[in-house]
C-alpha positions as CSV (number, residue, x, y, z in Angstrom):
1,X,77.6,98.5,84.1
2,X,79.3,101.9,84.1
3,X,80.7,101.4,87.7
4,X,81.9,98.3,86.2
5,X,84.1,100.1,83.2
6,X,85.2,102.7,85.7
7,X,86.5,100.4,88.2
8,X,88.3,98.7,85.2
9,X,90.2,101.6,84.3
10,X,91.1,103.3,87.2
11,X,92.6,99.7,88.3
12,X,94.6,99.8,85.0
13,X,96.2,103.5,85.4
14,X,96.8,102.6,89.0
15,X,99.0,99.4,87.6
16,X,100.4,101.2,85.1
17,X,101.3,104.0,87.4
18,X,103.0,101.3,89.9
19,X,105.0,99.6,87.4
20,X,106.4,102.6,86.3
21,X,107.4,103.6,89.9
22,X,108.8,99.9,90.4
23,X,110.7,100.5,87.2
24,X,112.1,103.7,88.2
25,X,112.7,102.6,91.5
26,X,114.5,99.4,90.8
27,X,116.9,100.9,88.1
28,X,118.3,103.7,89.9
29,X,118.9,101.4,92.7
30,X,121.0,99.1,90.3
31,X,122.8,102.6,89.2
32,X,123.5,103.2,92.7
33,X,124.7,99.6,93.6
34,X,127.0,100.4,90.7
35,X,128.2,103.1,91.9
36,X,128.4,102.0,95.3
37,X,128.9,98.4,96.0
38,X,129.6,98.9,99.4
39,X,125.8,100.2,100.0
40,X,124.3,97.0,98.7
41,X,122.7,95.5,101.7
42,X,121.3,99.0,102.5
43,X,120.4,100.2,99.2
44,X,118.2,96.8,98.4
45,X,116.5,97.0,101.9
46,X,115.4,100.6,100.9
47,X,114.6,99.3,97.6
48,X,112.3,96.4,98.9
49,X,110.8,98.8,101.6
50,X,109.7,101.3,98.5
51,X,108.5,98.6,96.5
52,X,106.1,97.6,98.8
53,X,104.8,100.6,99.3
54,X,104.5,101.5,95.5
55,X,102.8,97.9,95.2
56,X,99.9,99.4,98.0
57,X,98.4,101.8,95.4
58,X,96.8,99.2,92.9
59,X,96.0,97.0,95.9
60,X,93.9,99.6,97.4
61,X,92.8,101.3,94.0
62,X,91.1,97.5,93.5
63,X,89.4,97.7,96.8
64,X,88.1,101.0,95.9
65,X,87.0,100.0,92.5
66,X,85.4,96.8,94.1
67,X,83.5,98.9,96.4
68,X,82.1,101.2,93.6
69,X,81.3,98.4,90.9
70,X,79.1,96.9,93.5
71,X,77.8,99.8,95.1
């Protein structure tokens, strides 16, 4: 039962952590569209790239809780 409360909360600081990365990421690349309109295409295409790699921490923090709440 305690593996099962562990796995709970590091899966909700690792969600918590990426949506604040998203949300970090995502609004400086509106300021820099802003600022830039002319970087568009590249900036969002940098923007998707880091997303996805921001969204890869809670995915594999929920693999590693998995394989501690059932150890």
């Amino acid at each position: 039962m305690d593996y099962a409360i562990a796995a709970a909360i590091a899966v909700a600081f690792a969600a918590l952590g990426a949506s604040i990365g998203n949300g970090m990421v995502i609004s400086k690349t509106i300021e820099s569209i802003a600022r830039q309109p002319e970087l568009e295409g590249k900036l969002r295409m940098t923007m998707f790239l880091g997303v996805g790699l921001i969204e890869a921490v809670p995915i594999i923090a929920v693999v590693i809780a998995l394989l501690f709440a059932f150890k």
